[in-house]
Each structure stands twice: as structure tokens, then as C-alpha cells.
Backbone as CSV, one residue per row, in Angstrom:
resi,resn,N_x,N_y,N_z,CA_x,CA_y,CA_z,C_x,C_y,C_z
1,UNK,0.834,-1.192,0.000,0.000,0.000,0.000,0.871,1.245,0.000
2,UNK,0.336,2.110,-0.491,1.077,3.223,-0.658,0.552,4.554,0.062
3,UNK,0.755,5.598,0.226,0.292,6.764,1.249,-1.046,7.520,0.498
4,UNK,-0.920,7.120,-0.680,-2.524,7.808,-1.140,-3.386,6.750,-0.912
5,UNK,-3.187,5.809,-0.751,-4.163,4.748,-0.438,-4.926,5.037,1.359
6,UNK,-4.054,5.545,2.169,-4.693,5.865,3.641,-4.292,7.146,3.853
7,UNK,-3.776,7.750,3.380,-4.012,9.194,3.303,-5.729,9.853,3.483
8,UNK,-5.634,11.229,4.370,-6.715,11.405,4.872,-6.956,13.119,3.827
9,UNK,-7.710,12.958,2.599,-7.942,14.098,2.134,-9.533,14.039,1.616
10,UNK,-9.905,15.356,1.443,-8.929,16.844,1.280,-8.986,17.197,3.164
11,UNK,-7.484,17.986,3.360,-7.119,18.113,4.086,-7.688,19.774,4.798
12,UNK,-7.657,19.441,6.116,-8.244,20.824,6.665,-6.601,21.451,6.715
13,UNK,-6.632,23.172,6.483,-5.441,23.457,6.731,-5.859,25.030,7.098
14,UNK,-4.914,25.667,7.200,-5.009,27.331,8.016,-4.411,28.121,7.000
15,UNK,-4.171,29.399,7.102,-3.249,30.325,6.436,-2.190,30.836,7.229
16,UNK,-1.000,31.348,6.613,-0.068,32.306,7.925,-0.916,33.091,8.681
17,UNK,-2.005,34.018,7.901,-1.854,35.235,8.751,-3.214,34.610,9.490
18,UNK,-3.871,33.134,9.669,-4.992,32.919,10.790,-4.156,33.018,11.993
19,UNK,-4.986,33.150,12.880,-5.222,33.696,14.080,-4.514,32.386,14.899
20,UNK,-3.967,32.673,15.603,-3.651,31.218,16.780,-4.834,30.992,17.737
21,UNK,-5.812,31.868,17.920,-6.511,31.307,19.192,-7.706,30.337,17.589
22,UNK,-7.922,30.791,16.002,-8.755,30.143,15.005,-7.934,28.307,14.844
23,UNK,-6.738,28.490,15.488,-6.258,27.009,14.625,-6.369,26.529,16.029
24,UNK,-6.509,26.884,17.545,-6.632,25.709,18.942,-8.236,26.031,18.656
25,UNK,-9.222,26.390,18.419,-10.277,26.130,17.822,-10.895,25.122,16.782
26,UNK,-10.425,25.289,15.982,-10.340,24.200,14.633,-9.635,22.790,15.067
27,UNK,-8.452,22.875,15.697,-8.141,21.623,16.518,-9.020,20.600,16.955
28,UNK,-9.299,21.281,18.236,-10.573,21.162,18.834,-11.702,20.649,17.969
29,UNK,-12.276,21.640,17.391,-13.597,21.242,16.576,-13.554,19.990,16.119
30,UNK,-12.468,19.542,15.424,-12.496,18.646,14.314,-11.375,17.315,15.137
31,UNK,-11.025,17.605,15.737,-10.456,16.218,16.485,-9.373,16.144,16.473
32,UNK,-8.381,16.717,15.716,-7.193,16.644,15.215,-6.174,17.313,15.871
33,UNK,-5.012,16.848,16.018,-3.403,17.344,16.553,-2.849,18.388,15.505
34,UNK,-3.012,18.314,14.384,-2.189,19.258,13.485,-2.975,19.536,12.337
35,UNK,-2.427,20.881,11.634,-2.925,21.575,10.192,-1.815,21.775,9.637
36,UNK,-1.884,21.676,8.098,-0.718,22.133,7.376,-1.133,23.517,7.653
37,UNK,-0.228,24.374,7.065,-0.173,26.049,6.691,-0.045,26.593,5.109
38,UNK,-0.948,26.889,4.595,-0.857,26.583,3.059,-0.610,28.578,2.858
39,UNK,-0.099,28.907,1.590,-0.409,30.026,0.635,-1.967,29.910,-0.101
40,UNK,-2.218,31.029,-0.460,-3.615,30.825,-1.416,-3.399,30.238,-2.961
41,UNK,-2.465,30.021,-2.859,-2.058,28.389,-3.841,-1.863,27.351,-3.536
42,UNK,-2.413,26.899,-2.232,-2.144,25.783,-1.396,-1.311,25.096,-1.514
43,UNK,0.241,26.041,-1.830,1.762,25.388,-1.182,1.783,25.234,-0.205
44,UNK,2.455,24.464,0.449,2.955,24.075,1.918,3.931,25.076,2.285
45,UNK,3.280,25.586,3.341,4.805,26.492,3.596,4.710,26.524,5.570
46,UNK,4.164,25.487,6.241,4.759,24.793,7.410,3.351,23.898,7.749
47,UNK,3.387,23.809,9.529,2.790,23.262,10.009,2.635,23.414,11.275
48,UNK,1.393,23.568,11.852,1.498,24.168,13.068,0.467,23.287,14.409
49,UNK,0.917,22.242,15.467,0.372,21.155,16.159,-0.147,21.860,17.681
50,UNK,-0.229,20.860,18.235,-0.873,21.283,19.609,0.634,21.387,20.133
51,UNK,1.547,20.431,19.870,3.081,20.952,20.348,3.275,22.325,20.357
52,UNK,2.655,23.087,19.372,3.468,24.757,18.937,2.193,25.488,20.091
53,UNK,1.221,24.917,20.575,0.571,25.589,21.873,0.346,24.940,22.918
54,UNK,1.418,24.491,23.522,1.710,24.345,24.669,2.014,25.433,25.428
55,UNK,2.893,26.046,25.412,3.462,27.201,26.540,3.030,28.435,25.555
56,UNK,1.586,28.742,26.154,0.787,30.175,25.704,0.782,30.776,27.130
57,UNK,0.551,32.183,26.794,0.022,32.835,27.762,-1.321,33.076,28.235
58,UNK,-2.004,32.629,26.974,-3.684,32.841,27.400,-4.333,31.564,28.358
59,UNK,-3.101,30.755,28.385,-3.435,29.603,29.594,-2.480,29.798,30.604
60,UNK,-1.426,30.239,30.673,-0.285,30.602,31.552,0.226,29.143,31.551
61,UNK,0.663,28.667,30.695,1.222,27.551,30.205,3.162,28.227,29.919
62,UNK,3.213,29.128,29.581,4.578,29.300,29.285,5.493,29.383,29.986
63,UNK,6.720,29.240,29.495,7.461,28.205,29.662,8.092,29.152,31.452
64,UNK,8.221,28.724,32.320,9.201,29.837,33.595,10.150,28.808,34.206
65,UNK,11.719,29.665,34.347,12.468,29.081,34.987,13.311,29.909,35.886
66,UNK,13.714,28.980,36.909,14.373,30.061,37.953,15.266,30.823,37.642
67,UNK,15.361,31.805,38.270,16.447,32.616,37.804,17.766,32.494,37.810
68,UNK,18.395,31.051,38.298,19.634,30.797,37.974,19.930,30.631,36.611
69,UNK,18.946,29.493,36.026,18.694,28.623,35.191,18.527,29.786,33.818
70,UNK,17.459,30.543,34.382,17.370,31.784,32.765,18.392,32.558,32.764
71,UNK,19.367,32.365,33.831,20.468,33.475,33.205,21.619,32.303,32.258
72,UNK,21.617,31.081,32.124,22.326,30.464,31.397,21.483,29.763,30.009
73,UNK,20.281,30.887,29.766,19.602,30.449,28.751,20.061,31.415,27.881
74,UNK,20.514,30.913,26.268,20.619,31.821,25.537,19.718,33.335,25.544
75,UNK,19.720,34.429,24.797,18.893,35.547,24.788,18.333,34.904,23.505
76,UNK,18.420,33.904,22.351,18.198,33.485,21.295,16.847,32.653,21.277
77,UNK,16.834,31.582,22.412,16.281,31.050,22.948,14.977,31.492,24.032
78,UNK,15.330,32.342,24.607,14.435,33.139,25.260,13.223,34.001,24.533
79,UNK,14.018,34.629,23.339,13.096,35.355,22.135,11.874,34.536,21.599
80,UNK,13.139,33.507,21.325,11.967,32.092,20.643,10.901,31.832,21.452
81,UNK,11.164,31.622,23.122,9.914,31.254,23.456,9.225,32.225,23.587
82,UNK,9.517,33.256,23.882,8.331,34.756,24.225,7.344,34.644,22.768
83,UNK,7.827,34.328,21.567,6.631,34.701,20.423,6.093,33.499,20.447
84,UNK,6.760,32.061,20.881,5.754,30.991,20.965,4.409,31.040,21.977
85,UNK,4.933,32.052,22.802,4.062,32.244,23.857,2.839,33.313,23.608
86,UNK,3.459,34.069,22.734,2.510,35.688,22.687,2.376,35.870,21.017
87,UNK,2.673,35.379,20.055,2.521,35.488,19.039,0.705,35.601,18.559
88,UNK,0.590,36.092,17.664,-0.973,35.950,17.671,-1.418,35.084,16.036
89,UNK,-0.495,35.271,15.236,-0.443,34.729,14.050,0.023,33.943,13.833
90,UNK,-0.232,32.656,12.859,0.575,31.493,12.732,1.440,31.545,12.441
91,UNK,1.601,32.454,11.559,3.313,32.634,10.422,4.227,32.355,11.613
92,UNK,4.000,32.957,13.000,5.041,33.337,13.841,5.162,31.806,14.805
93,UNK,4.073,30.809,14.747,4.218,29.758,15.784,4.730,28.338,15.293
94,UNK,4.552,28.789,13.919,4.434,27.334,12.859,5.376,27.107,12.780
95,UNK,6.160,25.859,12.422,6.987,25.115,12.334,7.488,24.916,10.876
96,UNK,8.579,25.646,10.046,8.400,26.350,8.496,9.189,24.972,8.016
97,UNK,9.832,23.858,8.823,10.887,22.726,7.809,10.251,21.818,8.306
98,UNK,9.152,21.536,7.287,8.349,20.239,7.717,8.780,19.008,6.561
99,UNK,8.552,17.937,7.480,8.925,16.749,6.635,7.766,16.349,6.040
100,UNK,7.836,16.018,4.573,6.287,15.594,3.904,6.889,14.396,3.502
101,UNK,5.885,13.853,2.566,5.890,12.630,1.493,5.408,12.916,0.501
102,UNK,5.300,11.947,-0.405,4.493,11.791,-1.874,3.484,10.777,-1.737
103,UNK,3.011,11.215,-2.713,1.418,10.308,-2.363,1.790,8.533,-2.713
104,UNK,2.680,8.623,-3.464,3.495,7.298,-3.958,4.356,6.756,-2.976
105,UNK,4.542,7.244,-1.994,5.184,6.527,-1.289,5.265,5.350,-0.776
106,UNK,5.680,4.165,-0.156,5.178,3.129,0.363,5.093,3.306,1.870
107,UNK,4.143,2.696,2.360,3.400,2.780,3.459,5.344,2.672,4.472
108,UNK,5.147,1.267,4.412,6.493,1.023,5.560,7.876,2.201,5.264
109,UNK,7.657,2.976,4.185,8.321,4.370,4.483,7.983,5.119,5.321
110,UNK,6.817,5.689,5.543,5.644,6.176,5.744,5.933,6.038,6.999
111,UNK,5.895,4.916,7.796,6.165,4.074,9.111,7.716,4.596,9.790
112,UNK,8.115,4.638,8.546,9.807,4.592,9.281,10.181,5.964,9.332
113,UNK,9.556,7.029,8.708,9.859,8.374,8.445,8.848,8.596,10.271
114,UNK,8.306,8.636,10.456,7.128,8.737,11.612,8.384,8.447,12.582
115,UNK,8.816,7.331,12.446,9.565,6.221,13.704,10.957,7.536,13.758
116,UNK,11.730,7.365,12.901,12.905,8.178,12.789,13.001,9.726,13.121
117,UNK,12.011,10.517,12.362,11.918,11.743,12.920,11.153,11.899,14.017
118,UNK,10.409,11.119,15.004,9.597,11.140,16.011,8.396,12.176,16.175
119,UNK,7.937,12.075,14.742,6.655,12.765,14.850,5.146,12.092,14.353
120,UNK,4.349,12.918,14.473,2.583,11.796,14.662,2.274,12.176,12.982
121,UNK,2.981,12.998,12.085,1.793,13.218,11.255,2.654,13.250,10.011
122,UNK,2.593,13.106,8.818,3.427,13.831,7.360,2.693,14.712,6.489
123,UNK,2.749,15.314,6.195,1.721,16.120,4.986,2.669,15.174,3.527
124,UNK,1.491,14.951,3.044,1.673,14.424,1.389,1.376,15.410,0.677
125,UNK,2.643,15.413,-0.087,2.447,16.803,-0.968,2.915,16.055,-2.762
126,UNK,2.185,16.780,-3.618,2.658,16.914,-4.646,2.595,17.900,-5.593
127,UNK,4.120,18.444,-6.410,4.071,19.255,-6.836,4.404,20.693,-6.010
128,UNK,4.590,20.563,-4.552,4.378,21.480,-3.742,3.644,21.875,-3.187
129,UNK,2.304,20.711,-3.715,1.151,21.287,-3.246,0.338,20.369,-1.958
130,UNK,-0.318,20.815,-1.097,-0.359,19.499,-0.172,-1.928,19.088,-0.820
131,UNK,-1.929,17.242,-0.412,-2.609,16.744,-1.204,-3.290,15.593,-0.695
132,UNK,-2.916,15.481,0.959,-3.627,15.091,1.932,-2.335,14.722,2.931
133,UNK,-2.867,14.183,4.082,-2.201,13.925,5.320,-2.033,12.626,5.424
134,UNK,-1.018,11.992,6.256,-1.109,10.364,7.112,-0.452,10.353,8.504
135,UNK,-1.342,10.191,9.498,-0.896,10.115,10.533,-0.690,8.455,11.249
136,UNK,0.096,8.432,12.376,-0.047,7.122,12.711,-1.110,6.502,13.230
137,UNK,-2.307,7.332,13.317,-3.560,7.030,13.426,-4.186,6.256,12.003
138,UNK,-3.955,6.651,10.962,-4.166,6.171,9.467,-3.360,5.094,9.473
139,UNK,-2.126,4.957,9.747,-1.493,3.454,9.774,-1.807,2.278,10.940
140,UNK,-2.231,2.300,11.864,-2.954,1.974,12.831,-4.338,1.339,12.070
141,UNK,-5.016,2.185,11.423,-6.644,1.825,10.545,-6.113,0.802,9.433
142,UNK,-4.966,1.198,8.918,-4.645,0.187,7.536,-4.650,-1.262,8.398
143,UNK,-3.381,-1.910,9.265,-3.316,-2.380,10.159,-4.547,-3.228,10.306
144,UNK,-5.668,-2.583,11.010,-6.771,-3.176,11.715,-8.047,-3.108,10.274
145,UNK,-8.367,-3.240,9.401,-8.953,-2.462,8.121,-8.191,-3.780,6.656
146,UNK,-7.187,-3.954,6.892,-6.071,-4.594,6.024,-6.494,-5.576,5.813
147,UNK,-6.496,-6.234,4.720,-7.150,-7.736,4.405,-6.182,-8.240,3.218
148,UNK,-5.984,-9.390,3.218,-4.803,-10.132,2.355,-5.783,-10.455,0.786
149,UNK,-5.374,-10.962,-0.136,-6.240,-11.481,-1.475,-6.660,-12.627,-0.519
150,UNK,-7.679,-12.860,-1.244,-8.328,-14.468,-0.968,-6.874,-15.383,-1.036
151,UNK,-6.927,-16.264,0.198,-6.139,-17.096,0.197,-6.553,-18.482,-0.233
152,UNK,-5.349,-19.144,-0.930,-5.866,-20.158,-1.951,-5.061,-21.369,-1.498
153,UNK,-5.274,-22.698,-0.804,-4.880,-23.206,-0.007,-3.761,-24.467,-0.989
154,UNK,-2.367,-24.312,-0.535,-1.334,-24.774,-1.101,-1.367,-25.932,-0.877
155,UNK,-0.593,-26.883,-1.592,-0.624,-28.018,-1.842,0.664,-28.349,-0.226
156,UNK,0.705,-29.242,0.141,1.761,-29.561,1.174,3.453,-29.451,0.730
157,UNK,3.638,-29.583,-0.310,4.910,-29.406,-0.984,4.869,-28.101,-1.456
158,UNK,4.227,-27.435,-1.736,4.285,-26.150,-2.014,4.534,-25.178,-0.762
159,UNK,3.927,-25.329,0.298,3.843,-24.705,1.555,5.432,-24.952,1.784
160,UNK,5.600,-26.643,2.157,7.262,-26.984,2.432,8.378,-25.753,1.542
161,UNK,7.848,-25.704,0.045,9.193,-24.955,-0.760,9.357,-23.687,-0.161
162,UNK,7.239,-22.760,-0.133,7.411,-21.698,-0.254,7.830,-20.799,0.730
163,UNK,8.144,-21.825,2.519,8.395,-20.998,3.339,10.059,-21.397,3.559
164,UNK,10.910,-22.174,2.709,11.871,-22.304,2.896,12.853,-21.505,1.860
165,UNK,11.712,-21.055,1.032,12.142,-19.875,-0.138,12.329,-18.351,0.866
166,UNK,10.885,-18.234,1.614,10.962,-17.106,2.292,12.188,-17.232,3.543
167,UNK,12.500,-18.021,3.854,13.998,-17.924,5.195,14.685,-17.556,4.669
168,UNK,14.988,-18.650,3.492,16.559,-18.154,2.733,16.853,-16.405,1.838
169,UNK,15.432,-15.847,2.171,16.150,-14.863,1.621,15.810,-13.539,2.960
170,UNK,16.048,-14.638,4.413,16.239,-13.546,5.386,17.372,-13.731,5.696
171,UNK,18.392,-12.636,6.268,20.057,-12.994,6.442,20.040,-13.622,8.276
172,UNK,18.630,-13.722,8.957,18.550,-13.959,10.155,18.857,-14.762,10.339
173,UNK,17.882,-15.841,9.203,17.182,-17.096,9.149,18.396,-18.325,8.984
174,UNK,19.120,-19.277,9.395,19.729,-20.258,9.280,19.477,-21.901,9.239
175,UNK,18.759,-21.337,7.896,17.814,-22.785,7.041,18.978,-23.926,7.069
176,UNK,20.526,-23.953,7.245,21.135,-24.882,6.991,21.060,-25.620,8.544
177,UNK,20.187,-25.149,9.399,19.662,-25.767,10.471,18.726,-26.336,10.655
178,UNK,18.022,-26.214,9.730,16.190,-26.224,10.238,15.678,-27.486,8.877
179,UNK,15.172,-28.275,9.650,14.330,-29.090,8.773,12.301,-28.962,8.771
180,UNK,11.895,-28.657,7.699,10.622,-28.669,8.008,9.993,-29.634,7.386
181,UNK,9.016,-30.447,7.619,8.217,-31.623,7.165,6.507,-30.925,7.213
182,UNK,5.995,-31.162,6.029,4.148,-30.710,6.312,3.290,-31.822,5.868
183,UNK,2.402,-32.096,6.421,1.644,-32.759,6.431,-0.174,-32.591,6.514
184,UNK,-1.280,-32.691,5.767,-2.185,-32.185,5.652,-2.646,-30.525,6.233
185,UNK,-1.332,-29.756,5.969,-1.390,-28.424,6.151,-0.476,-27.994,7.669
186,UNK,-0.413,-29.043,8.102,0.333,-28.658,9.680,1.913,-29.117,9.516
187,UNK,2.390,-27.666,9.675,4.278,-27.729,9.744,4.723,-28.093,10.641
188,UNK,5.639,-29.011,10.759,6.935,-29.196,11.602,7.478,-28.542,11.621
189,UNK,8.219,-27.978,12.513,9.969,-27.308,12.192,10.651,-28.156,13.472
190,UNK,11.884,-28.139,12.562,12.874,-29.535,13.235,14.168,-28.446,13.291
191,UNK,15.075,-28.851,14.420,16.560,-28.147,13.992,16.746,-26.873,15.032
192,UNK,17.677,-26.584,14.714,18.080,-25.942,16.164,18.456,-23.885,15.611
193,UNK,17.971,-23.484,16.576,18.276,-21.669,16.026,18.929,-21.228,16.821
194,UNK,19.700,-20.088,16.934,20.922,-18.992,17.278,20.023,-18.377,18.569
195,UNK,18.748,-18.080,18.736,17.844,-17.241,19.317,16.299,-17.888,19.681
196,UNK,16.215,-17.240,20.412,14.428,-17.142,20.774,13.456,-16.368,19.633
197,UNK,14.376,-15.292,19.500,14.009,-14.501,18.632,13.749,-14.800,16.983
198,UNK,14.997,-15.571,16.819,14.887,-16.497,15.501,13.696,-17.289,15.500
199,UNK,13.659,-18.093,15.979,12.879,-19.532,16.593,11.305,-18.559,16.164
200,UNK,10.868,-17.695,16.745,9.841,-17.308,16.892,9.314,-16.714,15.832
201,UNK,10.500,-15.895,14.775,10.419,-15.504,13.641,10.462,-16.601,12.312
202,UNK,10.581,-18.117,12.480,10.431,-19.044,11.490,8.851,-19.048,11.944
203,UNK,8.875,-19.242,12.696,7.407,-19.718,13.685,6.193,-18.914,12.763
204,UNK,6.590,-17.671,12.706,5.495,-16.402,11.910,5.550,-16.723,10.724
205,UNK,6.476,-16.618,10.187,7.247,-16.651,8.875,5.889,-18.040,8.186
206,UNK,6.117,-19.087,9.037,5.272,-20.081,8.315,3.602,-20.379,8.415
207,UNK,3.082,-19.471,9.929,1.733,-18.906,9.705,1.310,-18.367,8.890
208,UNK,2.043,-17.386,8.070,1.698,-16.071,6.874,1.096,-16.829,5.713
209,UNK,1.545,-18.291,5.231,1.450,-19.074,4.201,0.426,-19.679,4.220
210,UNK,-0.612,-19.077,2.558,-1.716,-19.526,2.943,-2.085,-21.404,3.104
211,UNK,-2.617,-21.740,4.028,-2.855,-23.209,3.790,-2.293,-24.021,4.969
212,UNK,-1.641,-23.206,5.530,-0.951,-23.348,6.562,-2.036,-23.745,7.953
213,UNK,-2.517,-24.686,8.493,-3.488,-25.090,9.727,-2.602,-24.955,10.645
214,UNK,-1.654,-25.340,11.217,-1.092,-25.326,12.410,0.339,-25.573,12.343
215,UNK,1.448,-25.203,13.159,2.230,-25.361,13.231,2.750,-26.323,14.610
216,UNK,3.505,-27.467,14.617,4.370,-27.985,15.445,5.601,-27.777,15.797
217,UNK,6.232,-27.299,16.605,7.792,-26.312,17.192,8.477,-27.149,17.622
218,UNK,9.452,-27.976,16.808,10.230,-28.874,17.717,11.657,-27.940,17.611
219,UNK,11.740,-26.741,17.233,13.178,-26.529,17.262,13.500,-26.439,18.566
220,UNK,14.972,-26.364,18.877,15.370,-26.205,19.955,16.524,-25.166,20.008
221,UNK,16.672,-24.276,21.157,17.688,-23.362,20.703,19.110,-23.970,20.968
222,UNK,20.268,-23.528,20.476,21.861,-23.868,20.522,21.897,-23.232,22.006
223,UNK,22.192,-23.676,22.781,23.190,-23.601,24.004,24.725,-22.961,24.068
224,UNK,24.708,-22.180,25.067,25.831,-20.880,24.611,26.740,-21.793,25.806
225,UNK,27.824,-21.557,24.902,29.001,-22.135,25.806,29.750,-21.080,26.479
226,UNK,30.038,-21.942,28.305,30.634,-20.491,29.133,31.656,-19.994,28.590
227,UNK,32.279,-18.622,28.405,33.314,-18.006,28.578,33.530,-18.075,26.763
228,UNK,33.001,-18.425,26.409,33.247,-17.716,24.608,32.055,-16.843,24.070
């Protein structure tokens, strides 16, 4: 799946010059953590979350520290938070180097861009233009929502090839260990693994395959010898 496939459009978004108390409104209203920030050509030009109103003054949320502590705070830093705090326009709260995607993207990008930069949301843009959203709320729905093709139930030798096709092309997997035998749909696995972790990952590996009824676990793990 790809990001236009759970992508959430058309997207609600704000302008620079809306109002900050119009976008913790619109938040609110509509359920949501974040808005892009568009031009009246609906370029992307930031993004502005419930993160960027946290420390306001109209809640006395902003930010105070003792006075040891603010005298070893930059004056750079200090500026920054006073307009995060008192700013009244978005231009001034928004967040202008936002990370997007393409609508083509693949999902487990999608996943790993979220994971890596440690944020909840991407704007999908194309052309420059934004063209809907995916949050990890949308990957979460794919997830639970997700359905495989009709599965078409393999012959017992087919199951045997096709999950010993899928090990060998994991660098985890150490098939020159493992014997598997199937029998009216229920796998053996025979042979010994490096890990728990391994062990558990053949284990999945051969549920996924359609035709597959049950699995039997005779592996056993290798035993670590003291002092090497």
C-alpha cells in the first residue's frame, strides 16, 4: 500500500496570517493534533500542532524558569519562546521545515519516516502542493482495516518450498539448520536456532502461508558455551 491509499484528504489546513486562538479552535472542533499552513495556492509552507501551543500565555502555560537557570539560557532562545508564547499569528508559531511525502510513497516508508523523525503526522504533498495527510492514526486503521487477497490453499509441498524460499532470503534465518516436514497443512519445524528470537520468527514466517493449519515447534535453541 502506498500513502494515497490511507491518506486522509482533502485536508483541513489554516493560512499564515490565521489567528492562533482560530487554529486551537479548529483543533478542537475537528479532532485533530495538526494543520498544514498553506499560501492561497495551497503550497505548503509549514505546520502548526498542539506541540506549537503548549506554553501560551492565554493559559499561563509558558514556559518559567528560575532565575539561575534563565540566566544560562541563551537571549536566542528566550526570544523564541516569548513569540511561541505571545505570538498571535501562525506565520510566527508554525513550524516552516516540515517533513512531507508523496502520495506514492510506500506505506512502511511512511512508518519509518514517523519512527525516525519522532513525529505523529506527514503532509503528502505533490508538486508542492499538499494533497492530503497520514498520521499514525491512518497506519494503525490500515493495520486493523487490512485484508490479504483471498487465500488459496497450497498443496503440502508447495507450503514446504514456499516458506523455505521465504527464510533463505532472510540474512537472520539459518535454514542450513532447520528441517521442516508438512503434512495435511500442519508444519513441523525440526533443527536448532541462534535465538528465541529467531525460533519465533520461522514460527510467523510459516503462519503467513496460505494453507498453513497449524504449526508444530520442535526446534530447539543452541546452548551458549561459558566463557566464549
Amino acid at each position: 500500500m502506498k500513502a494515497r491509499d490511507v491518506m486522509v484528504s482533502p485536508v483541513i489546513t489554516v493560512k499564515p496570517h490565521s489567528s492562533v486562538k482560530e487554529v486551537a479552535k479548529l483543533l478542537l472542533d475537528n479532532h485533530i493534533s495538526a494543520v498544514p499552513v498553506v499560501d492561497d495556492d495551497v503550497y505548503l509552507v509549514g505546520i502548526i500542532s498542539e506541540g506549537d501551543l503548549l506554553h501560551r500565555a492565554e493559559a499561563g502555560t509558558e514556559r518559567r524558569r528560575s532565575w539561575w537557570l534563565e540566566a544560562f539560557t541563551g537571549d536566542e532562545t528566550l526570544a523564541a519562546e516569548f513569540i511561541k508564547a505571545h505570538a498571535r499569528k501562525v506565520a510566527d508559531v508554525m513550524t516552516s521545515d516540515v517533513i512531507t511525502a508523496s502520495p506514492d510513497a510506500p506505506l512502511h516508508d511512511i512508518a519509518t519516516l514517523l519512527e525516525m523523525k519522532m513525529i505523529k503526522r506527514v503532509p503528502i504533498v505533490e508538486n508542492g502542493r499538499v494533497v492530503g495527510i497520514v498520521s499514525r492514526a491512518n497506519l494503525i486503521q490500515a493495520v486493523a482495516t487490512g485484508h490479504k487477497e483471498v487465500d488459496v490453499p497450497l498443496s503440502d509441498m508447495t507450503i514446504r518450498d514456499k516458506l523455505l524460499a521465504n527464510l533463505k532470503g532472510q540474512r537472520w534465518a539459518h535454514t542450513s539448520l532447520l528441517n521442516v516436514t508438512v503434512k495435511d497443512g500442519v508444519v513441523s519445524l525440526w533443527g536448532v536456532t541462534n535465538s528465541g528470537q529467531e525460533r519465533r520468527a520461522i514460527r510467523i514466517t510459516a503462519e503467513s502461508i496460505p494453507g498453513v493449519r497449524a504449526i508444530n515447534d520442535n526446534m530447539l535453541l543452541r546452548p551458549t558455551v561459558a566463557g566464549i
